[in-house]
C-alpha positions as CSV (number, residue, x, y, z in Angstrom):
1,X,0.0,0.0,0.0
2,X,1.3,3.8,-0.4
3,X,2.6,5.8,2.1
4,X,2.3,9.6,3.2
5,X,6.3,10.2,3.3
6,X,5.7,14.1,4.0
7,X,3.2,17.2,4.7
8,X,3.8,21.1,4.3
9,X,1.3,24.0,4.4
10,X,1.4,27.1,3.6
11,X,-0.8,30.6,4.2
12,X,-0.5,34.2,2.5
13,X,0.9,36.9,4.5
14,X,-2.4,38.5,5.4
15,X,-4.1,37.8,8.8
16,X,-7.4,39.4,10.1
17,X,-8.6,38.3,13.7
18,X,-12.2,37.7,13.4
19,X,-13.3,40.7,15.2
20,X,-11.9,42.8,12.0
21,X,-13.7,40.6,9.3
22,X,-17.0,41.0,11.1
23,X,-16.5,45.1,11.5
24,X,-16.3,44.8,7.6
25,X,-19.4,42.9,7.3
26,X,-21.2,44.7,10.0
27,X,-20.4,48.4,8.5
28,X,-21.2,47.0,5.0
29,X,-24.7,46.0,6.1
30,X,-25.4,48.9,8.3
31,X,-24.4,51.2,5.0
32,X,-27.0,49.5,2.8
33,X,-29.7,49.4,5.6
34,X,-29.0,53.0,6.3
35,X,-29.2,53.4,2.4
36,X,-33.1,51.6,2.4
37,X,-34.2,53.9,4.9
38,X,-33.0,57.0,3.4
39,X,-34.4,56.1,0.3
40,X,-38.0,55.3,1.8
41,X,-38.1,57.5,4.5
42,X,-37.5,55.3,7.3
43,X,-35.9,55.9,10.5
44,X,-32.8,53.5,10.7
45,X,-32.9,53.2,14.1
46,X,-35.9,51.6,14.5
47,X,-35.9,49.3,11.5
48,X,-36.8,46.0,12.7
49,X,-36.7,43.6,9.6
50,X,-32.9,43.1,9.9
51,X,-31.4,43.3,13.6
52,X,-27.4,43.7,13.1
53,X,-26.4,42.8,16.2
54,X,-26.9,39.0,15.2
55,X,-23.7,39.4,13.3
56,X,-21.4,39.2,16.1
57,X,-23.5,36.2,16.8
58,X,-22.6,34.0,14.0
59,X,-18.9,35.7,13.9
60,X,-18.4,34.3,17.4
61,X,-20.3,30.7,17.1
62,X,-18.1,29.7,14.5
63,X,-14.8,29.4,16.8
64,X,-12.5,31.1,14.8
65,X,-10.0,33.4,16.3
66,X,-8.7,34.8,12.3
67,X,-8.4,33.7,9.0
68,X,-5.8,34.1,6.4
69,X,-6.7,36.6,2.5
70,X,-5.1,36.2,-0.4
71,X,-6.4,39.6,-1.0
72,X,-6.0,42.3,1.6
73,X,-9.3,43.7,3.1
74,X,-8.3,47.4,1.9
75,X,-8.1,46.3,-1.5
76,X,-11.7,45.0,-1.4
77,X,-14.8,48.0,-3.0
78,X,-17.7,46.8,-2.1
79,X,-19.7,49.7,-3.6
80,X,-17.3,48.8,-7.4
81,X,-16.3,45.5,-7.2
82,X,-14.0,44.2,-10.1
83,X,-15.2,42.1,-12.4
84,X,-15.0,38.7,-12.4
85,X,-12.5,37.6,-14.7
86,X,-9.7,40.0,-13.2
87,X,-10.5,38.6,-9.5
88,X,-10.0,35.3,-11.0
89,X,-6.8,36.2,-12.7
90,X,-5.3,37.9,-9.5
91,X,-6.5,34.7,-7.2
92,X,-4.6,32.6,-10.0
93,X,-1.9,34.6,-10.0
94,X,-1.2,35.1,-6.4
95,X,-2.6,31.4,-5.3
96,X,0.3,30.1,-7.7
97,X,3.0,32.1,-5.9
98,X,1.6,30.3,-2.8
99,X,1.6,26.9,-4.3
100,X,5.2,27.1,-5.4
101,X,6.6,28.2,-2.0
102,X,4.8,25.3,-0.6
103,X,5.3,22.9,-2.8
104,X,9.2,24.1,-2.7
105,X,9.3,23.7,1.2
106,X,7.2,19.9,0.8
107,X,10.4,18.8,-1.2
108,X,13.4,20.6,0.7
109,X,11.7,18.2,3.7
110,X,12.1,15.0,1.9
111,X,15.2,15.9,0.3
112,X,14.1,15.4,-3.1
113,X,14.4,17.4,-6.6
114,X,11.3,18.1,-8.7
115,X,12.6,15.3,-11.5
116,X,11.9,12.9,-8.8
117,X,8.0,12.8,-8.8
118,X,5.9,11.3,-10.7
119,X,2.7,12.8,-10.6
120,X,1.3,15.9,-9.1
121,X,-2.5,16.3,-8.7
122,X,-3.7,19.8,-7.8
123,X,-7.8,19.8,-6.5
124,X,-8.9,23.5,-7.0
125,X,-11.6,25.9,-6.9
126,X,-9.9,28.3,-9.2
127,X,-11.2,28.7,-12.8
128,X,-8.3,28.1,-14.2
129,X,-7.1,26.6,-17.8
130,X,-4.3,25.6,-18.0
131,X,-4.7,23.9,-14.5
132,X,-2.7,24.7,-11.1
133,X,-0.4,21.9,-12.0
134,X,0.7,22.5,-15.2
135,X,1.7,26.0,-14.0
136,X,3.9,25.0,-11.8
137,X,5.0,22.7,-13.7
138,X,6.5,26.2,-15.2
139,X,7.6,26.9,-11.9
140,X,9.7,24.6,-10.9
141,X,12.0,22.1,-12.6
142,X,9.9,19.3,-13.0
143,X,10.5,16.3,-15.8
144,X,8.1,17.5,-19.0
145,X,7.2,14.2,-19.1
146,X,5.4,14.3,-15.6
147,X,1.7,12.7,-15.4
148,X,-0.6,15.6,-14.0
149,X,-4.0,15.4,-12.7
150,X,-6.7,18.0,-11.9
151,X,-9.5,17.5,-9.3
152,X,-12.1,20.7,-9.4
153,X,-15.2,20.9,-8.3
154,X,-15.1,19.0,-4.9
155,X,-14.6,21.9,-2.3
156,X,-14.1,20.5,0.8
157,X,-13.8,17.1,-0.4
158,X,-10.8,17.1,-2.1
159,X,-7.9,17.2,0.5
160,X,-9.3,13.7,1.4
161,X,-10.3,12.9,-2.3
162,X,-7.1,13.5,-3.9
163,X,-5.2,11.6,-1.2
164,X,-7.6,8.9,-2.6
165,X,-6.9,9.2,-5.9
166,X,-3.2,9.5,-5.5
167,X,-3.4,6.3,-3.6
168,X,-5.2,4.6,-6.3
169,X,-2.3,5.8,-8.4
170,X,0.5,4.6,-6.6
171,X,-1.0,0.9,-6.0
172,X,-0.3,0.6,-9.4
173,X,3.2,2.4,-9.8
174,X,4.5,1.2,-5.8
175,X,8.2,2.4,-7.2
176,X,7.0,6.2,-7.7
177,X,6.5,9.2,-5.9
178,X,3.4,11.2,-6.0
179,X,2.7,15.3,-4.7
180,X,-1.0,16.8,-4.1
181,X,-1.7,19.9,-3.6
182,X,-4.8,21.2,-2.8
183,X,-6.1,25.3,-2.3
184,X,-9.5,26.8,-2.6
185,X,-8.7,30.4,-2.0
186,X,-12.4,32.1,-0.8
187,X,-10.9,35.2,-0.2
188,X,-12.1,36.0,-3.5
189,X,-15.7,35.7,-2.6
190,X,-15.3,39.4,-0.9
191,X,-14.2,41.1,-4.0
192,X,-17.6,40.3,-5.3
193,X,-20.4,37.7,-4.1
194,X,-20.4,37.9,-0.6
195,X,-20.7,42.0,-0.7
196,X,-23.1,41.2,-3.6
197,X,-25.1,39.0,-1.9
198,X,-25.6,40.8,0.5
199,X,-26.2,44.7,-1.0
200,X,-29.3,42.2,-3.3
201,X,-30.9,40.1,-0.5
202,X,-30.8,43.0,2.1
203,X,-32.5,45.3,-0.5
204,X,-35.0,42.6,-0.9
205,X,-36.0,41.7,2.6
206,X,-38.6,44.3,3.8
207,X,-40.7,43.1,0.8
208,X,-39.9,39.4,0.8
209,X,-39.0,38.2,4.4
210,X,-37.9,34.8,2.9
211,X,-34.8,36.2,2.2
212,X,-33.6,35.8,5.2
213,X,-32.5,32.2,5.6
214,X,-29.8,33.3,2.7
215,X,-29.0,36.3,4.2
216,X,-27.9,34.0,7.6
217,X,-26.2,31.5,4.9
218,X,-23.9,34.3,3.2
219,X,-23.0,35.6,6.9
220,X,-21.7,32.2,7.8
221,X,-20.0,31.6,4.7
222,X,-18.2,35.4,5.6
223,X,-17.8,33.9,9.1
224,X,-16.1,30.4,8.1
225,X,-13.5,30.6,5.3
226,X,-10.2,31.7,4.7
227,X,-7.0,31.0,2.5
228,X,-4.6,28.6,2.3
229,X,-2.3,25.4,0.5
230,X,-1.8,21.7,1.7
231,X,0.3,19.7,0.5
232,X,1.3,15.9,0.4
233,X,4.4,13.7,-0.6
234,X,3.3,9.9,-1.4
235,X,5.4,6.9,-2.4
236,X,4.5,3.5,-3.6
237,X,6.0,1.2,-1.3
238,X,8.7,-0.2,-3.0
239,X,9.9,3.4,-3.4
240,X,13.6,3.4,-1.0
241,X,11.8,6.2,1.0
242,X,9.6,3.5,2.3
243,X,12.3,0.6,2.4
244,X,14.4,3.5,4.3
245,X,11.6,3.7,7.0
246,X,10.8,7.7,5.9
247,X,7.2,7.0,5.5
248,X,4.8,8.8,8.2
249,X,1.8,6.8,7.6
250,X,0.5,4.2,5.9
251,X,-2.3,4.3,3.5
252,X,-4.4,1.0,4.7
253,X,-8.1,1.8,2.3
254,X,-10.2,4.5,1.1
255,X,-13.8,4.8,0.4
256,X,-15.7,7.2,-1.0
257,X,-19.7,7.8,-0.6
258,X,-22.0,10.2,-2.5
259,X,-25.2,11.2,-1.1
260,X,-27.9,11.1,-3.8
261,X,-30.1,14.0,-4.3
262,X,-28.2,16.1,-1.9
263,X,-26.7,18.4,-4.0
264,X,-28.7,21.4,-3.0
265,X,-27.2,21.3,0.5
266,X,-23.2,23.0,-0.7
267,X,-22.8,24.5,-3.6
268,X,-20.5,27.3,-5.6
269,X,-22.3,28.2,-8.7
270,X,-21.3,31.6,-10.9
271,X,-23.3,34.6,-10.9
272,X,-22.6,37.9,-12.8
273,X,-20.9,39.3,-9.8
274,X,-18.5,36.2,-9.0
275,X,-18.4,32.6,-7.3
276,X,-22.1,32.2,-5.0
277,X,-21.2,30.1,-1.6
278,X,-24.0,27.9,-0.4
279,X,-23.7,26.2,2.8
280,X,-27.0,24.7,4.0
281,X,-27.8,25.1,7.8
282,X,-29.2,21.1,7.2
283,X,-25.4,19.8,6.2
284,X,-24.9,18.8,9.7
285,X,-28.4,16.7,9.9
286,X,-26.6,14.7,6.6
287,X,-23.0,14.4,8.2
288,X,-23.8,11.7,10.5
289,X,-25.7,9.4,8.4
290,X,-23.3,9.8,5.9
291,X,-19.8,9.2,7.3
292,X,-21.4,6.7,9.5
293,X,-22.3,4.6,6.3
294,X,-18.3,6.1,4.6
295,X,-16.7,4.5,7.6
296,X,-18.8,1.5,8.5
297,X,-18.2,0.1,4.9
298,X,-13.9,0.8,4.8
299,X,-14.1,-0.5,8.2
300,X,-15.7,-3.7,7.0
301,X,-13.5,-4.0,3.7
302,X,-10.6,-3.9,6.0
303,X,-11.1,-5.4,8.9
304,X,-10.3,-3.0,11.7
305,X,-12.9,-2.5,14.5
306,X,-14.1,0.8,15.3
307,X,-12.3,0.6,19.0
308,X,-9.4,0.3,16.9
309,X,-9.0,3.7,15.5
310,X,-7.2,6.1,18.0
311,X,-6.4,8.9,15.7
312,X,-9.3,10.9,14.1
313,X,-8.9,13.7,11.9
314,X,-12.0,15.3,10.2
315,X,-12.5,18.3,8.3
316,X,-13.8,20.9,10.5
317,X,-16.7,22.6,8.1
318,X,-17.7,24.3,11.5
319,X,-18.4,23.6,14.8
320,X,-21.9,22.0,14.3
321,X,-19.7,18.9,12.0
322,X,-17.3,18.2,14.6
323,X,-20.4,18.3,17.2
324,X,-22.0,16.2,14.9
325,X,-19.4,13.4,14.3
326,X,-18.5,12.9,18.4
327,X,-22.1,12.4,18.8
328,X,-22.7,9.8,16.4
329,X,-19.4,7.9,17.0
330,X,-19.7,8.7,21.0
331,X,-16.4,10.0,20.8
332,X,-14.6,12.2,23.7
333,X,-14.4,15.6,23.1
334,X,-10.3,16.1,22.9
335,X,-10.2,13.6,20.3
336,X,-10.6,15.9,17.8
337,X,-8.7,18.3,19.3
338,X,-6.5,19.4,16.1
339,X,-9.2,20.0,14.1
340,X,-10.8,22.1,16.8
341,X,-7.5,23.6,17.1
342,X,-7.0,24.4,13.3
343,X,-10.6,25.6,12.6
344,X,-10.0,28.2,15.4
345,X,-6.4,29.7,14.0
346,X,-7.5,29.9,10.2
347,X,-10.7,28.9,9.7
348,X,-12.2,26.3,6.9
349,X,-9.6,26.5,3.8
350,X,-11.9,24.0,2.1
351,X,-10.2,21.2,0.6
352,X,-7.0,22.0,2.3
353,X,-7.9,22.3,5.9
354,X,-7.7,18.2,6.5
355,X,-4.2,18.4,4.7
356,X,-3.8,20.7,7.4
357,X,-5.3,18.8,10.0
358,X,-2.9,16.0,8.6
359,X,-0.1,18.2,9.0
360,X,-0.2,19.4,12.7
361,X,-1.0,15.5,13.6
362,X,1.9,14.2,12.2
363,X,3.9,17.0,14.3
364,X,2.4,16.2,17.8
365,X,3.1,13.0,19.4
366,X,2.5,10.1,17.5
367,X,-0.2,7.3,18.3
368,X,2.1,3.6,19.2
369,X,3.2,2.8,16.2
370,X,0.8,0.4,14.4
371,X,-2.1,2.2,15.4
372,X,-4.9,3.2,13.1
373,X,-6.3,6.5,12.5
374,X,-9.1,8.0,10.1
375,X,-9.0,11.0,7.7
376,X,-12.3,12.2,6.9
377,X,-13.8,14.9,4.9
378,X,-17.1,16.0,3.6
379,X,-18.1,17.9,0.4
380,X,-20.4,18.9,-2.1
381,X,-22.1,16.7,-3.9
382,X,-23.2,15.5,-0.6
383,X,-19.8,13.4,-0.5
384,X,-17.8,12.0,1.9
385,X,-14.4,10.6,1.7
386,X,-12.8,8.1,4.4
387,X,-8.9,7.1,4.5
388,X,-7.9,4.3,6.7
389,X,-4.1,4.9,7.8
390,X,-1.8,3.2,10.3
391,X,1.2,5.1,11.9
């Protein structure tokens, strides 16, 4: 089976505590509601069809002490955002300078040269053609020859997707190296949707109170994400980093599980204005049935009990998922400490939080050696994506 040989993350060089991304939101929506009443005679303070002090509210419920931007705040117009197509160039642009430092630090850790890998697999967001991979490809000295793969449209999925798929990979080439790397930048959602969003649906509310459930959607969205890259070293296991005894973890079975009819529930379609988050409140009633059913059936193709598993790492969508997962597994509440601990410093980075997750695990004390652990993510779709591995 393959092995995870190495892990490195990486973050832009822009932090906001959480207190200073809600002030944005909050003054934002107290210009446009001050805007309706001036407009229709109202007096703003007494308004009652939108109450802004809920906003601290679902800034503080969400556990996150700050989150890391591509973009910086005072670069973001909400009254003339950009257009689409140059917020999508900039993300690509600045994402990629990311991706190379990381990807640059994964290798100086392993002590190997670009020429040595394989494959690389990059699972993305981004709007981007050429993909992620083949641009760094230009980057850095890889061999032309080089198998790529792309992975978009997963979200949140794909940390645990493309690890996966990269396993798949290396069952069949056990003398190679592999390198994912995932990043879903949402930072870019504040140059246009989220503002968007909000300046529309706020403007419709005192006719059409229905609005509001996705008014409280695009506030948690502004609440939950942030930017960042994960990335992974794998090696089939006749590779001498494995014979060596390099390897971190091993790669025991994956499974993968896709919710029919579900795909209402998360979501990031276009509009005119830029990329639309949705992020059903009713993801968290669908998270326990369906990694229940994920994990049941590796569990039972590999034969390891579930008292077995001493390690869990699971993609922290936001406090209601982690809730969510120690009640339907009866876990205790520290064991998943690191992804309470990662949500809180940067957020949810989408599909490369649980490469994160992955990442401060492996440098915290280890489990005996032998032991089993679980890597878990969710997505849309609804998906979820299980990994059996064994320190």
């Amino acid at each position: 089976m393959p092995y995870i040989i190495e892990t490195a993350t990486g973050f832009p060089e822009h932090y906001y505590p959480q207190e200073v991304l809600e002030v944005n939101i909050r003054n934002h929506c107290a210009n446009l509601l001050q805007d309706y009443c001036r407009e229709n005679q109202l007096d703003f303070q007494e308004q009652t069809f939108f109450d802004l002090e809920q906003i601290h509210r679902f800034f503080s419920n969400v556990k996150i002490q700050g989150r890391y931007f591509t973009i910086p705040l005072d670069e973001f117009d909400a009254d003339n955002p950009p257009g689409l197509a140059q917020t999508v160039r900039q993300m690509v642009d600045l994402t990629m300078d990311l991706v190379t430092s990381t990807v640059t630090n994964l290798l100086k850790k392993a002590a190997l040269s670009p020429k040595e890998i394989s494959l690389v697999t990059s699972v993305t967001v981004l709007p981007s053609v050429p993909s992620l991979e083949s641009l760094l490809l230009n980057r850095l000295d890889f061999s032309l020859d080089i198998k790529r793969q792309a992975l978009s449209g997963v979200g949140c999925l794909g940390g645990a997707q493309g690890l996966a798929r990269v396993n798949d990979y290396l069952q069949g080439h056990p003398t190679e190296t592999a390198i994912l790397f995932t990043t879903d930048p949402s930072s870019g959602l504040w140059q246009g949707s989220i503002h968007s969003d909000l300046t529309e649906l706020l403007g419709q509310l005192p006719e059409d109170p229905s609005q509001y459930s996705n008014i409280i959607m695009t506030l948690v969205v502004a609440a939950l994400f942030g930017d960042g890259v994960g990335t992974v070293l794998l090696a089939g296991d006749e590779h001498p980093l494995v014979k060596q005894g390099k390897a971190k973890l091993k790669i025991i079975g994956t499974q993968s599980l896709l919710m029919p009819h579900t795909e209402h529930l998360m979501a990031l379609p276009l509009t005119d204005y830029g990329f639309r988050q949705i992020l059903r409140p009713e993801v968290s009633d669908y998270v326990k049935g369906g990694v229940r059913k994920a994990v049941t059936s590796l569990l039972e193709k590999t034969g390891v009990s579930l008292e077995e598993i001493v390690c869990w790492m699971v993609h922290p969508g936001g406090p209601k998922i982690l809730d969510a997962i120690v009640e339907e597994f009866q876990l205790e509440p520290d064991v998943l400490q690191v992804s309470w601990d990662i949500l809180a410093e940067i957020g949810n980075i989408a599909s490369a939080t649980i490469l994160c997750i992955l990442d401060e695990t492996l440098s915290r004390p280890h489990p005996p050696t032998g032991s089993y652990g679980l890597i878990i993510s969710m997505g849309p779709g609804f998906a979820q994506e299980a990994i059996l591995v064994q320190f």
